[in-house]
N, C-alpha and C positions, 0 to 999 in steps of 0.2 A: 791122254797126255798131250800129243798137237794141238787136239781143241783147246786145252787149259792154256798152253805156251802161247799159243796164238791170241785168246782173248787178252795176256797178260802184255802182248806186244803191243797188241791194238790201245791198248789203255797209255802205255809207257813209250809212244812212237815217238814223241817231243825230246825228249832226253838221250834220243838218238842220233839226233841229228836230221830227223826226216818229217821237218818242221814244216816242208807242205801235206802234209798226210800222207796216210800209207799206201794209197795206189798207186800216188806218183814215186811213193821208195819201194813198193814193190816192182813197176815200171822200172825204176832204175839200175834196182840189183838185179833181175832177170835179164837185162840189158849187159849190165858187167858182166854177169854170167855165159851168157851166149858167146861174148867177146872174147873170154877167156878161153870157151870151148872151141871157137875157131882159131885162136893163135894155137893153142894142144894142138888141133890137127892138123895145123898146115905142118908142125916139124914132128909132125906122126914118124920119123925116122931118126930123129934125134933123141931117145924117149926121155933123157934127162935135161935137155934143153925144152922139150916139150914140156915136162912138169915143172920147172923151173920159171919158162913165161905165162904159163897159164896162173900158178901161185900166186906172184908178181902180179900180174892183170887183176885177180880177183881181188887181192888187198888191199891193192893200191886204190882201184875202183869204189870198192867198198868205204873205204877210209874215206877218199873226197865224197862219196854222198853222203857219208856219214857228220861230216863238219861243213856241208855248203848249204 
């Protein structure tokens, strides 16, 4: 089922937005990703401000690679 999702991205990566190819949108969402996983832990003591900027971090990231 990944292998199918995956070839079916690979095909349809243009319409995402990730109109230099997929390693430079895989480079970039793993990148949002990270980022998002270090704003969570730095307020690893807030836990709902914590899930709250990491959320935020991930969509909004997502979103601009997704339209630039």
């Amino acid at each position: 089922m990944r292998l199918a999702w995956f070839a079916w991205f690979i095909r349809h990566c243009g319409e995402f937005g990730y109109s230099h190819g997929p390693l430079r949108g895989a480079f970039g969402t793993i990148a949002v990703l990270l980022t998002a996983l270090l704003l969570g832990y730095a307020l690893r003591r807030h836990r709902v401000a914590a899930l709250a900027v990491a959320g935020v971090t991930c969509a909004a990231g997502i979103g601009w690679l997704a339209v630039h």
